[in-house]
FIKOLZA-1660 file (N, C-alpha, C; in steps of 0.1 Angstrom, whole numbers, plus 5000, padded with zeros to 4 digits):
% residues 194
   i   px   py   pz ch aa at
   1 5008 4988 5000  A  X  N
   1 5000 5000 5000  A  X CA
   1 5009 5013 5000  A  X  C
   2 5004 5022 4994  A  X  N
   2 5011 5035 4989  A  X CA
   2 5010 5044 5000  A  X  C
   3 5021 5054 5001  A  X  N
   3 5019 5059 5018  A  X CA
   3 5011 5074 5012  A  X  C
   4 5006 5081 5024  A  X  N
   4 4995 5089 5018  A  X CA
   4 5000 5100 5019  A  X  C
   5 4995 5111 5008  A  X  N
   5 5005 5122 5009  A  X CA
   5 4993 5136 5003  A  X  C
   6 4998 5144 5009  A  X  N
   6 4988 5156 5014  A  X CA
   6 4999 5164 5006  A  X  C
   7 4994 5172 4995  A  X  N
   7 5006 5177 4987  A  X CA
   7 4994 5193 4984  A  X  C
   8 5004 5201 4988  A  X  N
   8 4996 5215 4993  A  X CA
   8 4995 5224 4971  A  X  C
   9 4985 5224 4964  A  X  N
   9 4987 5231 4951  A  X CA
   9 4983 5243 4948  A  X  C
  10 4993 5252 4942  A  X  N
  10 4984 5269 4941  A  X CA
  10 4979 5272 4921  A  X  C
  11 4980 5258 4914  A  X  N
  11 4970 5258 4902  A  X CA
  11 4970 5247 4893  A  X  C
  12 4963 5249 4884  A  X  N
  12 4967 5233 4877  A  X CA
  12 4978 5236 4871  A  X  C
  13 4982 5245 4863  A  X  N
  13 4993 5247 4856  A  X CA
  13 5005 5242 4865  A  X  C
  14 5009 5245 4877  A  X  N
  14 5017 5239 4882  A  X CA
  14 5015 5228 4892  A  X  C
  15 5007 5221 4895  A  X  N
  15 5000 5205 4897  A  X CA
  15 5001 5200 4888  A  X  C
  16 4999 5200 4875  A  X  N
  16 4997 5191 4871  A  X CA
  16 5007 5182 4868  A  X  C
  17 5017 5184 4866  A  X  N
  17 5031 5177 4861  A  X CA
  17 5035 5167 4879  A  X  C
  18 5036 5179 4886  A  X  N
  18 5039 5174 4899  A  X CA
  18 5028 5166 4905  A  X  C
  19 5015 5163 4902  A  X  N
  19 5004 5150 4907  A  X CA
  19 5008 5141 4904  A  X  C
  20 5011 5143 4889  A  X  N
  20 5012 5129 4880  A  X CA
  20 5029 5119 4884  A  X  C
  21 5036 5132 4887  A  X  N
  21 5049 5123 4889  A  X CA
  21 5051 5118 4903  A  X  C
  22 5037 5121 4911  A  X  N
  22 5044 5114 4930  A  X CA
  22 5031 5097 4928  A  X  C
  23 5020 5101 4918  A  X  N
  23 5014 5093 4919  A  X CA
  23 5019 5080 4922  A  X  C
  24 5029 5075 4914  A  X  N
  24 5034 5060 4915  A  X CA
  24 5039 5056 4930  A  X  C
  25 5043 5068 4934  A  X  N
  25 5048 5064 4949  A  X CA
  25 5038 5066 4961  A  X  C
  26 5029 5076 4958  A  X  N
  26 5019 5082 4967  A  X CA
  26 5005 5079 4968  A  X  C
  27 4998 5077 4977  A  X  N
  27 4986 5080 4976  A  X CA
  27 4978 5096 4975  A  X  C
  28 4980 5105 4967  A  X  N
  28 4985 5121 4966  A  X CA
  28 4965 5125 4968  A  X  C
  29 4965 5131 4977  A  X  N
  29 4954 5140 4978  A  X CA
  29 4958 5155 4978  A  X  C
  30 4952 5165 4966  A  X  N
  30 4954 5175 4960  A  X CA
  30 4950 5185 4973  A  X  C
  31 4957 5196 4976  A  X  N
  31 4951 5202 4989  A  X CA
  31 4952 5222 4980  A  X  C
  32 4940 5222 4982  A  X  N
  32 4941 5239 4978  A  X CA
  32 4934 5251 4989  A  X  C
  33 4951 5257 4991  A  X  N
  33 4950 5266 5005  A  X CA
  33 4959 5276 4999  A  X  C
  34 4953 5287 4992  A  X  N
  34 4961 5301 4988  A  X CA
  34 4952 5311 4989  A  X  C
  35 4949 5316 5002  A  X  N
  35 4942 5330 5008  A  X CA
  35 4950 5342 5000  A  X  C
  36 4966 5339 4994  A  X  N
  36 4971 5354 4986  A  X CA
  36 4967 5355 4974  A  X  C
  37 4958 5343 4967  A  X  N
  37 4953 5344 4955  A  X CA
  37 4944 5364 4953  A  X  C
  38 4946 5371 4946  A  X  N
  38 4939 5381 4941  A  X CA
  38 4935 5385 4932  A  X  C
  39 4926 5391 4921  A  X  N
  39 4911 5396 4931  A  X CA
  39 4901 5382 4930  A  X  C
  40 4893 5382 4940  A  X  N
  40 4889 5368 4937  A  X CA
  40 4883 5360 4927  A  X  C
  41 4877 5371 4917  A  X  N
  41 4880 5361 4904  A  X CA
  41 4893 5356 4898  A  X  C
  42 4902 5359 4901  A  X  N
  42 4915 5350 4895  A  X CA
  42 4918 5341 4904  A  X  C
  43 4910 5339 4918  A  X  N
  43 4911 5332 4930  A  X CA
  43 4901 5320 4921  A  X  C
  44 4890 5325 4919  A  X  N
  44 4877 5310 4914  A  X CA
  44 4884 5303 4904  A  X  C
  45 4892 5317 4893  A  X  N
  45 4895 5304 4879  A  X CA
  45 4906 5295 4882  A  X  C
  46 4912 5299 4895  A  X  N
  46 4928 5288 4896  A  X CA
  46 4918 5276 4903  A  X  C
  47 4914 5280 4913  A  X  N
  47 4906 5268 4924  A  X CA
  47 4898 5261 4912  A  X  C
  48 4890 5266 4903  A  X  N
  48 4881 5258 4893  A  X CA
  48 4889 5249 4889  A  X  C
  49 4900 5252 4877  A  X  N
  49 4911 5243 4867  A  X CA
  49 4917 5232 4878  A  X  C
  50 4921 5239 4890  A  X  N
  50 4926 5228 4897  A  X CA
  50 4916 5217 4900  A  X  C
  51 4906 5218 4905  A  X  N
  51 4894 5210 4909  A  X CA
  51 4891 5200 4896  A  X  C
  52 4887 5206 4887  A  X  N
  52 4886 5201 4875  A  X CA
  52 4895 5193 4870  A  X  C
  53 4908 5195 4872  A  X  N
  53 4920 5189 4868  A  X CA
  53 4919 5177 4877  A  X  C
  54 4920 5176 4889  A  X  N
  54 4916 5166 4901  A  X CA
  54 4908 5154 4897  A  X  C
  55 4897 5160 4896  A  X  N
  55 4881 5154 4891  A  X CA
  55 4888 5145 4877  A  X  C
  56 4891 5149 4870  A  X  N
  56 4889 5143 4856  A  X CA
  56 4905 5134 4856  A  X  C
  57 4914 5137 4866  A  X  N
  57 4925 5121 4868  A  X CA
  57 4921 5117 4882  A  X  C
  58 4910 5117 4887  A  X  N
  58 4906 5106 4901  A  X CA
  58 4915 5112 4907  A  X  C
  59 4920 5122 4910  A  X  N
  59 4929 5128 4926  A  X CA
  59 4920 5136 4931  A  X  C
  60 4921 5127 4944  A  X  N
  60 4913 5137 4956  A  X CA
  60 4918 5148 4959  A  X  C
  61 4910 5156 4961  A  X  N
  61 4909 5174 4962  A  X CA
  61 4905 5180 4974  A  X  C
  62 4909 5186 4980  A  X  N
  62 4901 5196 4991  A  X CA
  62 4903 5212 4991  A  X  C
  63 4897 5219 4989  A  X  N
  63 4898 5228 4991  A  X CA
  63 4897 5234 5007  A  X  C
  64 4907 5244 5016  A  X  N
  64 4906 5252 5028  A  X CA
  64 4901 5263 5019  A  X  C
  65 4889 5266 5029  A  X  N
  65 4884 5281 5025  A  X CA
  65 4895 5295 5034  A  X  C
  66 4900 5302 5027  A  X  N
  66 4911 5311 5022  A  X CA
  66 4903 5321 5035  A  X  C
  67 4915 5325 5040  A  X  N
  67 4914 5338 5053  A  X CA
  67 4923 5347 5044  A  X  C
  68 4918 5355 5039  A  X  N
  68 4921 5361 5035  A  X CA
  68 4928 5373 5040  A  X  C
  69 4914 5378 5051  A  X  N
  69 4921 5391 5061  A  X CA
  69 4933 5387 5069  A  X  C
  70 4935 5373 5071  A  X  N
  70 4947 5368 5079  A  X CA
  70 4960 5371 5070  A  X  C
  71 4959 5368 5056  A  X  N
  71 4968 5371 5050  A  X CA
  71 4974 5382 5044  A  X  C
  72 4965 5392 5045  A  X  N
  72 4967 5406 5044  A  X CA
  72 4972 5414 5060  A  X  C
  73 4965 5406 5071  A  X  N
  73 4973 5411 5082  A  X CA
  73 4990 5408 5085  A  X  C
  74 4991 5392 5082  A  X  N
  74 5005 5389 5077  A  X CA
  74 5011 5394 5074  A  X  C
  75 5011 5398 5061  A  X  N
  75 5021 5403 5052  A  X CA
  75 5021 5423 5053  A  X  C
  76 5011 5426 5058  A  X  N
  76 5010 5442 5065  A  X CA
  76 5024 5448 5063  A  X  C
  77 5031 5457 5058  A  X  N
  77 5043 5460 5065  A  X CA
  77 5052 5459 5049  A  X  C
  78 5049 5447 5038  A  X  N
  78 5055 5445 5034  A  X CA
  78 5050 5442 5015  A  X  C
  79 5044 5454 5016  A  X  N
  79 5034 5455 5005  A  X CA
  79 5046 5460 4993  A  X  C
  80 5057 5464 4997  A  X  N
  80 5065 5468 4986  A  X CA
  80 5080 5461 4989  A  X  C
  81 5079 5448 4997  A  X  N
  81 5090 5438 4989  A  X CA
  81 5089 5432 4979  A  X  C
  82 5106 5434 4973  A  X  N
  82 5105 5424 4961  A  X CA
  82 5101 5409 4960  A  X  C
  83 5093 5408 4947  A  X  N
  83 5092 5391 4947  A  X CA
  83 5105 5384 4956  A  X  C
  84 5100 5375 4961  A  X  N
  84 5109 5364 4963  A  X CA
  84 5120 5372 4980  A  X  C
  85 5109 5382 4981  A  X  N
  85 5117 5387 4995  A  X CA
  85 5104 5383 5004  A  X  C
  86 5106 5390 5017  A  X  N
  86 5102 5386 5030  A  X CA
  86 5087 5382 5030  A  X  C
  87 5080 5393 5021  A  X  N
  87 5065 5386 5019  A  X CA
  87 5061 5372 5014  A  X  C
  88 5075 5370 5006  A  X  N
  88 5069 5353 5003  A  X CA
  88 5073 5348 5009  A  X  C
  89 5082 5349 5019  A  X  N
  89 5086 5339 5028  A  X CA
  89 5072 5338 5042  A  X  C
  90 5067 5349 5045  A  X  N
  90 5056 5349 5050  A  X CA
  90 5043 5342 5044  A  X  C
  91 5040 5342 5031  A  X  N
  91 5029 5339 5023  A  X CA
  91 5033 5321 5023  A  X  C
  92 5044 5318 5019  A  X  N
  92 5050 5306 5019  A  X CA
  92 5043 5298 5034  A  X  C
  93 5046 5304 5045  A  X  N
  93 5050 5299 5062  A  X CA
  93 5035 5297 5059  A  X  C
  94 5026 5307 5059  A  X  N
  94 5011 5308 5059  A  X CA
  94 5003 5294 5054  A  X  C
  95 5007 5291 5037  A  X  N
  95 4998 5276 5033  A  X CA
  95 5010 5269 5037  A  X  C
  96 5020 5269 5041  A  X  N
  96 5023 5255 5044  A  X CA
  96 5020 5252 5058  A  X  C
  97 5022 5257 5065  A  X  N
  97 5015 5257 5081  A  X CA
  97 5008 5252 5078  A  X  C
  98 4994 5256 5073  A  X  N
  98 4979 5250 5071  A  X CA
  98 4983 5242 5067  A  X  C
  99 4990 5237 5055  A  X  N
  99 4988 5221 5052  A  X CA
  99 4993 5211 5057  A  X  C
 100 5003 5218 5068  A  X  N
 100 5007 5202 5078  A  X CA
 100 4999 5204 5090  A  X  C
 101 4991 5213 5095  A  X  N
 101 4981 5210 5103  A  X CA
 101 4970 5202 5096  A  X  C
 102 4964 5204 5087  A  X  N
 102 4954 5194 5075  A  X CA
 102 4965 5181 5073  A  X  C
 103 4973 5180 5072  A  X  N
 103 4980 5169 5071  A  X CA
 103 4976 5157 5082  A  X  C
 104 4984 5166 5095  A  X  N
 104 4984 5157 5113  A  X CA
 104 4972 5156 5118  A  X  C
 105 4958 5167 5112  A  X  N
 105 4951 5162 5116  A  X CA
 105 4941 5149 5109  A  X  C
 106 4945 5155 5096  A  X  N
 106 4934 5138 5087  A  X CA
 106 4942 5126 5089  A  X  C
 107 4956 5123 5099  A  X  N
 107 4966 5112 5093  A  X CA
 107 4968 5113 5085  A  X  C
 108 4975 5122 5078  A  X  N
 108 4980 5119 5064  A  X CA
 108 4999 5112 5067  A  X  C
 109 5005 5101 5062  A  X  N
 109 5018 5105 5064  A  X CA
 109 5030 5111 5057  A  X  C
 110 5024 5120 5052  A  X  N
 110 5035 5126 5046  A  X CA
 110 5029 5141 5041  A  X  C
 111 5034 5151 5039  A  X  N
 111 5032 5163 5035  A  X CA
 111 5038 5171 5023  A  X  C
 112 5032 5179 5013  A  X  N
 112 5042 5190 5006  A  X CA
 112 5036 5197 5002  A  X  C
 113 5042 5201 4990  A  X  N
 113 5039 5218 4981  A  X CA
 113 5046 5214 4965  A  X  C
 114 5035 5221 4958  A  X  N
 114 5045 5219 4943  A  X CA
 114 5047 5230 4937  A  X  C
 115 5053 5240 4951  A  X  N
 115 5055 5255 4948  A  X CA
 115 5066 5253 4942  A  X  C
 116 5077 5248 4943  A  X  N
 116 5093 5246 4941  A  X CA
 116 5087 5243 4926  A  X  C
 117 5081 5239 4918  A  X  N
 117 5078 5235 4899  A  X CA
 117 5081 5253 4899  A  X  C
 118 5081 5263 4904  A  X  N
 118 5083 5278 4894  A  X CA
 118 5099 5284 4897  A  X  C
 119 5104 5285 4884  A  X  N
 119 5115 5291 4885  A  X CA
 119 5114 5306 4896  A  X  C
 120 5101 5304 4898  A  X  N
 120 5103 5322 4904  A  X CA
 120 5100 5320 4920  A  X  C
 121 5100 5304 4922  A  X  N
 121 5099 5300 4936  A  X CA
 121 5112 5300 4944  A  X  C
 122 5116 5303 4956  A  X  N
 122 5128 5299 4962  A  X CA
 122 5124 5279 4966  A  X  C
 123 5130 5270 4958  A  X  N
 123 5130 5262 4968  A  X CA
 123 5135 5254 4979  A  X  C
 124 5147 5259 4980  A  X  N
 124 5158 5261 4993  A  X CA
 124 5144 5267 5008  A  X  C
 125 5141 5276 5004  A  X  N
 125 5133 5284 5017  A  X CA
 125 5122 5278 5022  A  X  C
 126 5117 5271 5010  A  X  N
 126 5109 5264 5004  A  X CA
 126 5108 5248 5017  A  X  C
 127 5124 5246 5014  A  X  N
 127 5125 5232 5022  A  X CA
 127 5122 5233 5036  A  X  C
 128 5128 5246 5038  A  X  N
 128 5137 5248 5049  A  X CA
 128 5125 5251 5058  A  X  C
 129 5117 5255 5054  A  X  N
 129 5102 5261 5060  A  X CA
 129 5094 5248 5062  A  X  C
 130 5095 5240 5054  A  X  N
 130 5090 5224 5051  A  X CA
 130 5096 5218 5066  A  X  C
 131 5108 5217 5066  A  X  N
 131 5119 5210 5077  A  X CA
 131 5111 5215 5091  A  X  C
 132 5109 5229 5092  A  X  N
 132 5108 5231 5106  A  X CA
 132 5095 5228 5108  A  X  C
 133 5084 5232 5100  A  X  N
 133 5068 5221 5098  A  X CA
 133 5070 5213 5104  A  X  C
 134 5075 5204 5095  A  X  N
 134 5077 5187 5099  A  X CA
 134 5083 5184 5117  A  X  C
 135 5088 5191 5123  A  X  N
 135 5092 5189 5137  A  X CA
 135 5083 5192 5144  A  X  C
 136 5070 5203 5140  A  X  N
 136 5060 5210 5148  A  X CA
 136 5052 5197 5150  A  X  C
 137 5044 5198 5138  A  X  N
 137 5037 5190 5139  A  X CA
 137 5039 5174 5133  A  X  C
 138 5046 5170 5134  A  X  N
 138 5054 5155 5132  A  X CA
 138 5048 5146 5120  A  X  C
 139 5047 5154 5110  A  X  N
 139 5041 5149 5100  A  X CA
 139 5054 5149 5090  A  X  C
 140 5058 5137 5082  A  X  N
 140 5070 5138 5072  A  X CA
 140 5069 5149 5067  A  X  C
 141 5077 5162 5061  A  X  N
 141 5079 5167 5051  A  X CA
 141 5086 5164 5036  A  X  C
 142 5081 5162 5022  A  X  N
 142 5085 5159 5015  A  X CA
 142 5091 5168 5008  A  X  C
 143 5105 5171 5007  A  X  N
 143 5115 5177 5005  A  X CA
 143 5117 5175 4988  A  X  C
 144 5115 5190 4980  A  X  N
 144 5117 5183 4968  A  X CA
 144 5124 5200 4961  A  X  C
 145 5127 5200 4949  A  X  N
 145 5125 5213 4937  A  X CA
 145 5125 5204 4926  A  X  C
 146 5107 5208 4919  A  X  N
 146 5105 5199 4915  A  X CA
 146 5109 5202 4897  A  X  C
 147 5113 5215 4900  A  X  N
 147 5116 5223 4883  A  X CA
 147 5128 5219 4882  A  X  C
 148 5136 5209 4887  A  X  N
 148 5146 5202 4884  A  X CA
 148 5142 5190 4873  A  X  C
 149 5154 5182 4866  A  X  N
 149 5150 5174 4855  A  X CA
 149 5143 5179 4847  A  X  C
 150 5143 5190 4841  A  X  N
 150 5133 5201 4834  A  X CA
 150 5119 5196 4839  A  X  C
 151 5117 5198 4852  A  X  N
 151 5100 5198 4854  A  X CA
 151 5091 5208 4853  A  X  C
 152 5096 5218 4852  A  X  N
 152 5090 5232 4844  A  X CA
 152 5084 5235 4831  A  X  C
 153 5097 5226 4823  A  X  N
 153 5093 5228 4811  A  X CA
 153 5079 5216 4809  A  X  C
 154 5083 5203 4816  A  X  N
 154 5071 5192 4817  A  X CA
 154 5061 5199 4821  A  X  C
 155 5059 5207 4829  A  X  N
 155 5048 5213 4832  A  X CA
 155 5039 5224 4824  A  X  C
 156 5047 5233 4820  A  X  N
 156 5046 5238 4808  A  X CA
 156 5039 5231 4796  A  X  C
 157 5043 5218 4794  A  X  N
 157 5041 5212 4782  A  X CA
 157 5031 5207 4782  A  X  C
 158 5025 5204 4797  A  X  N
 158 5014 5195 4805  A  X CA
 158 5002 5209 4798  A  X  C
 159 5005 5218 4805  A  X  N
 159 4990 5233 4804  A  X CA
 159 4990 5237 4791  A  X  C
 160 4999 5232 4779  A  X  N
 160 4994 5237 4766  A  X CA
 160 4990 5225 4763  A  X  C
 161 4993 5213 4767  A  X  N
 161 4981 5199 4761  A  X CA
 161 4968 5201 4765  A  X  C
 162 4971 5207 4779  A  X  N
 162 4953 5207 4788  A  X CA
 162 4947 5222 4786  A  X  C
 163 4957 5229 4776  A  X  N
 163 4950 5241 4775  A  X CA
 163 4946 5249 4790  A  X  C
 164 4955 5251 4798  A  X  N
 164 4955 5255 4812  A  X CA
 164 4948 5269 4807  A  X  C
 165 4944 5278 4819  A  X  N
 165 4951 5294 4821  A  X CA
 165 4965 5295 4827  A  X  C
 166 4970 5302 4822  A  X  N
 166 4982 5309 4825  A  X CA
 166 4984 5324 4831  A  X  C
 167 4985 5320 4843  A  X  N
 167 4987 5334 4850  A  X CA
 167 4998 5340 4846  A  X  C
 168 4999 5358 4844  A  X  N
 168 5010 5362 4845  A  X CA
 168 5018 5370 4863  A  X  C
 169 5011 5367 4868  A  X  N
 169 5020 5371 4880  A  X CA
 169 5015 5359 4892  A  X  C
 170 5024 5360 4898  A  X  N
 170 5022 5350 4915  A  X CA
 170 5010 5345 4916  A  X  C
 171 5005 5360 4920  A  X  N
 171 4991 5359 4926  A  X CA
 171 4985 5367 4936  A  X  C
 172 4995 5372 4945  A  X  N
 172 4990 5383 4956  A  X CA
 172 4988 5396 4947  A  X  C
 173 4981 5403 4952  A  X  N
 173 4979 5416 4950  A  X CA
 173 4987 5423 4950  A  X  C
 174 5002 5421 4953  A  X  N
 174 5012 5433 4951  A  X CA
 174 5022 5425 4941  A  X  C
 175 5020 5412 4936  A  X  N
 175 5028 5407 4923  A  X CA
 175 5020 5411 4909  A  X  C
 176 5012 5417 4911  A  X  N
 176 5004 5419 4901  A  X CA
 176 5014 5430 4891  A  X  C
 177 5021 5423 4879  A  X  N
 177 5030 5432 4872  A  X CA
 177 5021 5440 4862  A  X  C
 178 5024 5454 4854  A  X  N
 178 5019 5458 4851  A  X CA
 178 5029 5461 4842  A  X  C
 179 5022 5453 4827  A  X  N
 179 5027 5446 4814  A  X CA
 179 5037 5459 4805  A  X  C
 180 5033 5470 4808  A  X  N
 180 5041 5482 4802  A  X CA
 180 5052 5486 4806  A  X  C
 181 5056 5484 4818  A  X  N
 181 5066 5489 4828  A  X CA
 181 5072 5481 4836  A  X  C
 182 5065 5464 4840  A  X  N
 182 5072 5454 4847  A  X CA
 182 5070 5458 4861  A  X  C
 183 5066 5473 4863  A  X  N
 183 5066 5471 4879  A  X CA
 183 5055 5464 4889  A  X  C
 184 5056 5467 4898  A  X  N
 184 5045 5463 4903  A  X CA
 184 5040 5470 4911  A  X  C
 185 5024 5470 4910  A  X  N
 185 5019 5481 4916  A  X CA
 185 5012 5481 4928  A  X  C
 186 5010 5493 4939  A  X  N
 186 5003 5487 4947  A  X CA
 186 4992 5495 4944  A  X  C
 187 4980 5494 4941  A  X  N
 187 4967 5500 4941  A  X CA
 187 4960 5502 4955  A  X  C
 188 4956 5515 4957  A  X  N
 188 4947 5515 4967  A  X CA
 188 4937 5519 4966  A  X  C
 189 4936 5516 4953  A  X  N
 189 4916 5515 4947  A  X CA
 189 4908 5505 4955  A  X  C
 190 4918 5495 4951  A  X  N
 190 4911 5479 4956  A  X CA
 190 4911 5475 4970  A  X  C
 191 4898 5473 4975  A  X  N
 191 4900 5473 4989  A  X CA
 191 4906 5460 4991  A  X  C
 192 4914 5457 5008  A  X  N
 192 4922 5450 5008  A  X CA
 192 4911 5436 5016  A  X  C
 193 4899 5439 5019  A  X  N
 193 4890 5432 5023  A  X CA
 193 4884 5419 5014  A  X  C
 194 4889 5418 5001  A  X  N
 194 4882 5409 4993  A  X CA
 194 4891 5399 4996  A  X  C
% end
């Protein structure tokens, strides 16, 4: 029997490559917990494709309903770090936490993320945030970067067969690049309540 694995995903585009490749070893239940997803319509179409994507290869799925305000209180402070600075390392701590508590509490044995599939992921920080998880609450962490062996490009290759969406930024509201200039902006049109 295949040991069970609680593997934390923020879309199909990048699940999909990373489902298919733990399957043989795992019993992989899809877990979707990203409260930084923004504005919530680009929150429904990622949760939709992933669900769907789920549904239609038999991997079980769960969705955590997204605290949103928790994640805007978090990251407070830090609305104008660069990608891949202190807010993602907060945004990071945030769904993986949750997913090894959803882990320890369903029995799951084993835990991860298939954040590490984006070149624009740290996954060194990645582990390392995994590692100390795994001592909290004593649930394996599964230690991977999965954009290694070109799993990127497999992944890639995976969302123009399945006709994915393709986001162009992260996903929080302050990765939101703006296509003329590359920067990123912070708007304070948009309330930070949604």
């Amino acid at each position: 029997m295949k040991p069970t694995l609680l593997l934390h995903i923020c879309c199909a585009t990048c699940a999909a490559y990373v489902l298919e490749s733990l399957r043989d070893q795992f019993e992989v239940t899809a877990y979707y917990y990203n409260p930084n997803i923004y504005p919530v319509e680009e929150y429904d179409i990622r949760f939709s494709e992933a669900k769907k994507y789920c549904h239609e290869h038999k991997i079980a799925f769960v969705e955590e309903t997204p605290n949103r305000q928790d994640w805007f209180s978090l990251t407070m402070g830090h609305e104008h770090d660069p990608e891949r600075g202190q807010r993602c390392t907060i945004c990071y701590r945030m769904r993986l936490q949750k997913t090894a508590e959803y882990a320890r509490e369903h029995g799951f044995q084993m835990w991860g993320t298939d954040l590490s599939i984006s070149p624009h992921k740290d996954a060194k920080r990645l582990n390392e945030i995994g590692a100390e998880l795994e001592k909290v609450f004593r649930v394996k962490f599964l230690e991977a970067d999965f954009k290694k062996r070109d799993g990127f490009k497999k992944a890639m290759d995976i969302s123009r067969k399945e006709g994915f969406y393709r986001q162009d930024y992260c996903g929080c509201k302050y990765s939101i690049r703006k296509i003329s200039n590359n920067q990123y902006p912070i708007s304070n049109q948009i309330p930070i309540s949604e």
